[in-house]
C-alpha positions as CSV (number, residue, x, y, z in Angstrom):
1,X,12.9,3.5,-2.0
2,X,12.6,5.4,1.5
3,X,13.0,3.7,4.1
4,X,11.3,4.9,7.5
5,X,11.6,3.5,10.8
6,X,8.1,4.0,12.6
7,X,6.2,2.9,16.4
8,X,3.4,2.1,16.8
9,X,0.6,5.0,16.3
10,X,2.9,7.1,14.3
11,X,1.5,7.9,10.9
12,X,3.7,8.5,7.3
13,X,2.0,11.3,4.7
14,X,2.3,10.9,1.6
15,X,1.4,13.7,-0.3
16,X,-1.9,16.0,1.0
17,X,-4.2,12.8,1.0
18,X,-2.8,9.9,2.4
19,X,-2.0,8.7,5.5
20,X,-0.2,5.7,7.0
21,X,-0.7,4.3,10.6
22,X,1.5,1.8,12.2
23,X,-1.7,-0.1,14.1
24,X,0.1,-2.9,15.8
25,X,3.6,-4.6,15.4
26,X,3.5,-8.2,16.2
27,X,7.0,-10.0,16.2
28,X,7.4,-10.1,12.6
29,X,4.2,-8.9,11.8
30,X,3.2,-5.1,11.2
31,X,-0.5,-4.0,10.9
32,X,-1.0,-0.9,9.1
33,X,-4.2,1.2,8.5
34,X,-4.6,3.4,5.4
35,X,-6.8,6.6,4.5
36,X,-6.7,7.5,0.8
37,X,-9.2,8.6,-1.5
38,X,-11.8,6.2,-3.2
39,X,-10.3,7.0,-6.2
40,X,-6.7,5.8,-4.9
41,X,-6.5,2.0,-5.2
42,X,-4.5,-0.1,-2.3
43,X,-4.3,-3.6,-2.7
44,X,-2.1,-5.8,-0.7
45,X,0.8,-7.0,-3.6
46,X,-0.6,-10.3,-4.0
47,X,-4.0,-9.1,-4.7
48,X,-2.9,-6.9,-7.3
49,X,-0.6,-9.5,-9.0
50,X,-3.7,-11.8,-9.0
51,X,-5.7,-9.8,-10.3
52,X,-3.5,-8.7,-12.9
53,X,-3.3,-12.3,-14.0
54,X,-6.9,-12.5,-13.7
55,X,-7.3,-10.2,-15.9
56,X,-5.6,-10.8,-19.5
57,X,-4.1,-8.0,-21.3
58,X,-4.9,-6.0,-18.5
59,X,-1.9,-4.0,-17.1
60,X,-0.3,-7.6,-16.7
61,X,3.3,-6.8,-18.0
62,X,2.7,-3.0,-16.8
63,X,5.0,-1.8,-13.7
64,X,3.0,-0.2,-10.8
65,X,2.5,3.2,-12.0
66,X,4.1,6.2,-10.1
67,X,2.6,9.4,-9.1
């Protein structure tokens, strides 16, 4: 795992096509805007883990796959 430190309005690439954007930082809280493709799903953790349970047979014992 990398680990970055970032401020606010400073932005992480990843690859050519997305980009992360520290929006706001809150005491323990972190706001973070994302621009990907349509074709790139982002879901929050807890979104994909319900929907993966959701969703029998359906990726549920599959890791989160890696580019």
């Amino acid at each position: 795992m990398l680990v970055l430190s970032r401020k606010r309005d400073e932005r992480i690439v990843i690859g050519d096509n997305i980009v992360i954007t520290v929006v706001e930082v809150r005491g323990d809280k972190v706001r973070l805007g994302i621009e990907a493709p349509a074709e790139v799903p982002v879901h929050r953790q807890e979104v994909l883990d319900a929907m993966r349970r959701s969703a029998p047979g359906s990726q549920s014992n599959s890791p989160p796959s890696s580019p």
